[in-house]
LUMVEX-439718 format. One line per 5 residues: number of its first residue (from 0); for each residue y, z, x of N, C-alpha, C. Coordinates in pm, 1 decimal. Atoms other than C-alpha are relative to their C-alpha. Example, Ala and Ser with C-alpha at 12.3 -4.5 7.8 and 13.67 -1.06 7.14 Angstrom:
2
0> -119.0/0.0/89.0/-450.0/780.0/1230.0/120.0/0.0/90.0 ~ -119.0/-6.0/-82.0/-106.0/714.0/1367.0/109.0/73.0/-77.0 .
This chain:
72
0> -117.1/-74.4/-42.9/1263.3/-714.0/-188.8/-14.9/41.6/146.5 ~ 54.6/-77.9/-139.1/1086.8/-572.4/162.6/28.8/-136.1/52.0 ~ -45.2/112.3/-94.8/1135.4/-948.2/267.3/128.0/-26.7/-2.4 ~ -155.8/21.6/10.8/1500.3/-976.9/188.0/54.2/118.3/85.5 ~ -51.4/-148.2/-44.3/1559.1/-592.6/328.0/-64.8/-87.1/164.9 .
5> 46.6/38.7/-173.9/1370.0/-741.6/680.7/97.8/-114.8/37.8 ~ -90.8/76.0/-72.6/1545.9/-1043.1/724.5/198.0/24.7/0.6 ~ -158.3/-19.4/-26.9/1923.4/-893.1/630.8/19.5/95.1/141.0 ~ 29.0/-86.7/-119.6/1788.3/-626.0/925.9/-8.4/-112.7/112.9 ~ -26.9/67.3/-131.1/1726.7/-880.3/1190.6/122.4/-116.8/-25.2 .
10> -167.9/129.4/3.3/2053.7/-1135.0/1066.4/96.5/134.7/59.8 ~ -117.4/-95.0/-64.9/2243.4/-783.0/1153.3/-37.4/34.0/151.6 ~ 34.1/-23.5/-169.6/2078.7/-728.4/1504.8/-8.2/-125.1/66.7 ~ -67.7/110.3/-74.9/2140.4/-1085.5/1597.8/136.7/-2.3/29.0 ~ -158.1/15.1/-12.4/2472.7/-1057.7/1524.0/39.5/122.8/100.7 .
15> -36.2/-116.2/-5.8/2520.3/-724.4/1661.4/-32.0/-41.5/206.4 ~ 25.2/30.2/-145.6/2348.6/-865.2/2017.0/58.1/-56.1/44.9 ~ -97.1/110.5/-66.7/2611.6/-1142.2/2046.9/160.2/71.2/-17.5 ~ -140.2/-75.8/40.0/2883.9/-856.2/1970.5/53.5/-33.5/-161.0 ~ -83.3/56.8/103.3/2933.8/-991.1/1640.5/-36.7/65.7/-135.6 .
20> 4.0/-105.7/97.7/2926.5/-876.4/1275.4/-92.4/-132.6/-131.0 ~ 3.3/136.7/96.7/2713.9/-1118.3/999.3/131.0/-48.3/-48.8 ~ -91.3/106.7/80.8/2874.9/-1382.2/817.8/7.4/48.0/-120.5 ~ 7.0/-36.0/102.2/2976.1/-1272.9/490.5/30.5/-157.4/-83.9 ~ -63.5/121.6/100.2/2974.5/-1560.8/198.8/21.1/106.1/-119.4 .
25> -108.5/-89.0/98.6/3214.5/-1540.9/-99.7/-138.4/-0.3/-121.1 ~ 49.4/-35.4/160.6/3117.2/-1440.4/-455.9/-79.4/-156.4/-32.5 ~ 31.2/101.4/77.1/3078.4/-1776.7/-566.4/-150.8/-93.5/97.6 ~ 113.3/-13.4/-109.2/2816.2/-1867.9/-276.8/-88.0/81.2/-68.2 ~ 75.2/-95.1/48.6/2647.1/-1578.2/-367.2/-50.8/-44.2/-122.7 .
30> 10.5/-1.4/168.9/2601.5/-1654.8/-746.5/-103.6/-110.2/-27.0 ~ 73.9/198.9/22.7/2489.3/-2038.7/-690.4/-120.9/41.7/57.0 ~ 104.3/-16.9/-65.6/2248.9/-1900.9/-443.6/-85.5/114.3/-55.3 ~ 101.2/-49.1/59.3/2099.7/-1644.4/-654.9/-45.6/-103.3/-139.0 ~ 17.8/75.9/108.2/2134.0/-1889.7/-937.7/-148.4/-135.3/8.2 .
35> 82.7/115.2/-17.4/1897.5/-2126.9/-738.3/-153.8/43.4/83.1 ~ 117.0/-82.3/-73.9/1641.7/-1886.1/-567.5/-12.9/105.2/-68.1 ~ 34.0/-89.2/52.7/1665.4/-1594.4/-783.7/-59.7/34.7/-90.5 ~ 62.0/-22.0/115.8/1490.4/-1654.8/-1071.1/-139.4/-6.2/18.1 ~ 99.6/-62.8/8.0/1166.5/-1496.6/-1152.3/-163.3/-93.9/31.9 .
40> 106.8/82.2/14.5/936.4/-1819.4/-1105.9/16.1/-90.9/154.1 ~ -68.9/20.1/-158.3/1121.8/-1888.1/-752.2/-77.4/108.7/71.9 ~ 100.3/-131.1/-107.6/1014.0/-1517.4/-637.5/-110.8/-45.1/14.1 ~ 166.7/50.1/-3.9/662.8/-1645.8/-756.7/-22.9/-80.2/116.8 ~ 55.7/124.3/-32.4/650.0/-1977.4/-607.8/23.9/104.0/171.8 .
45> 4.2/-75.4/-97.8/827.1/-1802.9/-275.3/-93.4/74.6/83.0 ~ 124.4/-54.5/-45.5/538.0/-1581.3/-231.2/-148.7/-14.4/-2.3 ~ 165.4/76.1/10.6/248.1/-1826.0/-302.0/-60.3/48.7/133.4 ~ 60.1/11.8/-157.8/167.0/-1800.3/76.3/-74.8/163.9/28.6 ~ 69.3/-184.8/-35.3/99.4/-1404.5/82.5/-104.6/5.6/-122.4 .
50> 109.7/-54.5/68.8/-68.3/-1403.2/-236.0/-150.0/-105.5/-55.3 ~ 177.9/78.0/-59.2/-339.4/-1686.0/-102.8/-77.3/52.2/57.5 ~ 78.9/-78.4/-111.0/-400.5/-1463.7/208.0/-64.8/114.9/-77.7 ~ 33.8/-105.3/59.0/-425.5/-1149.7/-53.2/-99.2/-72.4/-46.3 ~ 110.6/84.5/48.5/-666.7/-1394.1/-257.8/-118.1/26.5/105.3 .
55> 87.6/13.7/-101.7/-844.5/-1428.4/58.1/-91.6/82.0/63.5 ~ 70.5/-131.2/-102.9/-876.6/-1113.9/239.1/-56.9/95.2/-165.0 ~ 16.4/-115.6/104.6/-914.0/-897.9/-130.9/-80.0/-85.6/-110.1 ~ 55.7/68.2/94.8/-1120.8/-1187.7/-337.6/53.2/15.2/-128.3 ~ -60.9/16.3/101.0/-884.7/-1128.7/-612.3/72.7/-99.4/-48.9 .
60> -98.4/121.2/71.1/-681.4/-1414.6/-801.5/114.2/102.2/-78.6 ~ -145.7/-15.9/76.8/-283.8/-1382.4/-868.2/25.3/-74.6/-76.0 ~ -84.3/123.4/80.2/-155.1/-1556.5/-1176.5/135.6/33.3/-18.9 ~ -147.2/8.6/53.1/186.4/-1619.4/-1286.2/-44.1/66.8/-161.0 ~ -9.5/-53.9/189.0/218.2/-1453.3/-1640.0/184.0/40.3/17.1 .
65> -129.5/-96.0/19.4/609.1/-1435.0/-1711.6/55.4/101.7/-86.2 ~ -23.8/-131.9/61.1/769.8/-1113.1/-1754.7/36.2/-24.8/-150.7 ~ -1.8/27.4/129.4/849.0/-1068.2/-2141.5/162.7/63.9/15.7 ~ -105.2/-62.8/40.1/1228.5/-1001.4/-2192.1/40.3/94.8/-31.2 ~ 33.7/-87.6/86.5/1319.8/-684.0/-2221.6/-62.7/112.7/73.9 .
70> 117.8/-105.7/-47.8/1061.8/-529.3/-2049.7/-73.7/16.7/164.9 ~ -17.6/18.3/-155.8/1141.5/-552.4/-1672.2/-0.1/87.8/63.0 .
């Protein structure tokens, strides 16, 4: 979520430097695109890269275990 909250922060101060306001997409945009990045094994894969370096710097191992329905 802290990476989605950073990059909607600098898409609004780009826009904001060229005078302008983001781009808004419609509902249906929206839906497909959480439909195709939002699911719970996407976040995972998404953040392989941070939680190699965490691996790295903290000698700990991240697994995938999916959440149980329910209990989010």
């Amino acid at each position: 979520m802290e990476k989605c909250c950073r990059v909607q922060i600098i898409a609004d101060q780009a826009a904001a430097a060229r005078g302008q306001r983001p781009r808004v997409i419609d509902p249906e945009t929206a839906a497909l695109t959480q439909k195709v990045l939002g699911s719970e094994r996407a976040g995972w894969f998404q953040g392989t890269v941070e939680f190699q370096l965490l691996e790295h710097e903290e000698g700990k191992r991240f697994e995938y275990i999916p959440a149980i329905k329910g209990r989010l």
